[in-house]
C-alpha positions in Angstrom: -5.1 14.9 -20.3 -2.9 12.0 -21.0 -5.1 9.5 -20.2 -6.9 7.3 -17.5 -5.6 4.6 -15.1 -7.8 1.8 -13.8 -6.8 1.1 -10.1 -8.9 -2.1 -9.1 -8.4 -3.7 -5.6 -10.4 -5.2 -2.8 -10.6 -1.5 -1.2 -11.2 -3.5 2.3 -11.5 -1.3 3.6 -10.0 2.0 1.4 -6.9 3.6 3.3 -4.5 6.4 3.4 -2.3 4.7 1.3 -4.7 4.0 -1.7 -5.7 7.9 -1.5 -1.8 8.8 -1.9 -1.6 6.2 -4.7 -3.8 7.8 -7.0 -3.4 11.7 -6.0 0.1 10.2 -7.1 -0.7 8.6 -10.3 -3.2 11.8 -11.1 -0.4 14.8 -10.1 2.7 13.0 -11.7 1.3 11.1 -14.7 -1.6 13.6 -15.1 -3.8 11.3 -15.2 -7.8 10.7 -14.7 -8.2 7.7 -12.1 -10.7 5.2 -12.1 -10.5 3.6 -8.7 -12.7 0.4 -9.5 -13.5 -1.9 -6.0 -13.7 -5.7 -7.0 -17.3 -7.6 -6.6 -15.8 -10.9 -6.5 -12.5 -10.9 -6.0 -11.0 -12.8 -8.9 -7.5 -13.8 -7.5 -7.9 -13.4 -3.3 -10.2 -15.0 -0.8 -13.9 -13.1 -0.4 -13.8 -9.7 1.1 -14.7 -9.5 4.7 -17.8 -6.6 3.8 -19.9 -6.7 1.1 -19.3 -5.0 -2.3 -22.1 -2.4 -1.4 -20.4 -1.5 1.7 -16.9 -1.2 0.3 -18.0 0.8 -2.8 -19.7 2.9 -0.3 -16.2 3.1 1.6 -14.4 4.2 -1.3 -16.9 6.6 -2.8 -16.3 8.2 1.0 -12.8 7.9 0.7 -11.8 9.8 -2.6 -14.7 12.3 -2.2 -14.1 15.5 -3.4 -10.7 14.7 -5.5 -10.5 15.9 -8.4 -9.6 13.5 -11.5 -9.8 10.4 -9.0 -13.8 8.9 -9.8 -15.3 5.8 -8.1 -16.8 3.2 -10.6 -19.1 0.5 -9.3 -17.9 -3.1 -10.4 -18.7 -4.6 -13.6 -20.4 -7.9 -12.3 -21.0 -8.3 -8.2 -22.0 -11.7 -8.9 -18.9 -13.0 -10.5 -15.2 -12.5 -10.7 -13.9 -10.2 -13.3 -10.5 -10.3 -14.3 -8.1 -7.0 -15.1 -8.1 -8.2 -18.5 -11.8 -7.9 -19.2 -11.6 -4.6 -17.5 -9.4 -3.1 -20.2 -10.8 -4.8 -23.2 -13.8 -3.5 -22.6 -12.7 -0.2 -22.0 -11.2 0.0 -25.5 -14.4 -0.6 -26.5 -16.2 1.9 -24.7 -13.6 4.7 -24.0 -12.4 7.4 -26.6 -9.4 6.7 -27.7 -6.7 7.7 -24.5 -3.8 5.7 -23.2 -4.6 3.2 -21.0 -2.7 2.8 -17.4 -2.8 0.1 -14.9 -2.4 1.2 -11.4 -1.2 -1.2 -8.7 1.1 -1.5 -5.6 4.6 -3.4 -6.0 3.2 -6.0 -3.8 0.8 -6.7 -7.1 3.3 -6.3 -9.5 5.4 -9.0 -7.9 2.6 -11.8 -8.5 1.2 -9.5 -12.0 3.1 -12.7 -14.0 0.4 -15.4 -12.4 -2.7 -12.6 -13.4 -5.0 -13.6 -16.3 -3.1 -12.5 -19.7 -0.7 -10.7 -18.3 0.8 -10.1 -21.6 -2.6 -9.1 -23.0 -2.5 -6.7 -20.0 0.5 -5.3 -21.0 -0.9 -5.0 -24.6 -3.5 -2.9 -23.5 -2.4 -0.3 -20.6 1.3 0.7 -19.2 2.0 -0.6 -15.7 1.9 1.8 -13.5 3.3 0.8 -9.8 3.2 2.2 -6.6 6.2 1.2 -3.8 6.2 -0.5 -1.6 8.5 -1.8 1.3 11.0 -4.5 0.1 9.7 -4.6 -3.4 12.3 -3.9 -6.1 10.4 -2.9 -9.5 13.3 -3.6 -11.7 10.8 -3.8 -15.0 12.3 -0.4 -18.0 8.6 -1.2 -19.2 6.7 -0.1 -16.0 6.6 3.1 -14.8 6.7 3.7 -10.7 5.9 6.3 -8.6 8.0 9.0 -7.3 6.8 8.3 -3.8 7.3 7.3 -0.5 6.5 3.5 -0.5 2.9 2.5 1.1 3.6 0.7 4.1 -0.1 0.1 5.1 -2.5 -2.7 3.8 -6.2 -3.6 4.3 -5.9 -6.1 6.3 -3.5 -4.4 8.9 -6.6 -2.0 9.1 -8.7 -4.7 9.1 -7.1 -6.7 12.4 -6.9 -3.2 14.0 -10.3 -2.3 14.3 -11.2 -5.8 15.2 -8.7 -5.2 17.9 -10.4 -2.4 19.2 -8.4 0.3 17.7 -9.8 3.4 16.2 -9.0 3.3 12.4 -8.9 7.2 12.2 -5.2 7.6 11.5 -5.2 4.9 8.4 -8.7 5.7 6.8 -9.8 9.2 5.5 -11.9 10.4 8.4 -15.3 10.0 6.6 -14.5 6.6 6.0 -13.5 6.0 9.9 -17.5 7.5 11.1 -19.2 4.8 8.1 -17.0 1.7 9.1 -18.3 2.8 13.0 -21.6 3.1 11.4 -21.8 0.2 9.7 -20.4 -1.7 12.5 -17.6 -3.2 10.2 -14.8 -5.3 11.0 -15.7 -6.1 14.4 
């Protein structure tokens, strides 16, 4: 194994789109993925759900990958920036090379992050396409993939439109957002 990517996001709810993002990451870069949903989102407005209910999404949503693991949030009562994320993990992790994993959209705003160049320090940018997005960076490595054309909040102001989120959301993750009675 070459080593482990974080991939951090609001997972508001967790789509297609993230799924192909790390099976991605994992089968080109062989990679192990940490897909790791925010408490407090450090950067955005508050999530629409609750950090319980959108771990729950994504532990729903990459069942069964292999490689691709679902970590709870380091603090649910505070922001936590990318930066702490990866310090601590040198701490913590055997030694294996880092990876930040994020969709063009992020990397275009990745220069008004926390320490980006502390970021960089720490883990190799890995992006994901995305429509009208040029990643023009020989210091960032992007996916071989088609670009993601689907966001959170697309899926978001479907279902509270009435729609039936089963063709952006992995199935399992269509019956708990019913369940729940989410984004309504």
């Amino acid at each position: 194994m070459s080593g482990v990517a974080v991939f951090g996001g609001q997972f508001d709810p967790p789509h297609l789109g993230h799924l192909a993002v790390a099976r991605a990451a994992r089968d080109q870069l062989d990679l192990d993925v940490l897909v790791m949903p925010d408490g407090v989102p450090p950067h955005r407005p508050a999530c629409g759900s609750a950090p319980a209910d959108r771990l729950a999404l994504a532990e729903l949503a990459f069942a069964g990958e292999p490689r691709i693991q679902v970590v709870p949030p380091l603090q649910r009562d505070r922001p936590v920036r990318t930066v702490e994320i990866l310090e601590r993990m040198t701490l913590e992790q055997p030694p294996r090379a880092l990876h930040l994993l994020l969709g063009a959209d992020q990397w275009a705003a990745f220069a008004s992050w926390s320490r980006p160049d502390r970021i960089r320090e720490l883990a190799t940018l890995v992006v994901a396409p995305r429509p009208g997005v040029d990643v023009a960076d020989p210091d960032v490595i992007v996916l071989d993939m088609e670009p993601v054309d689907l966001s959170s909040t697309e899926v978001r102001e479907a279902i509270a439109s009435g729609d039936d989120p089963s063709r952006w959301v992995p199935a399992a993750v269509a019956a708990e957002i019913a369940r729940r009675g989410l984004y309504r």
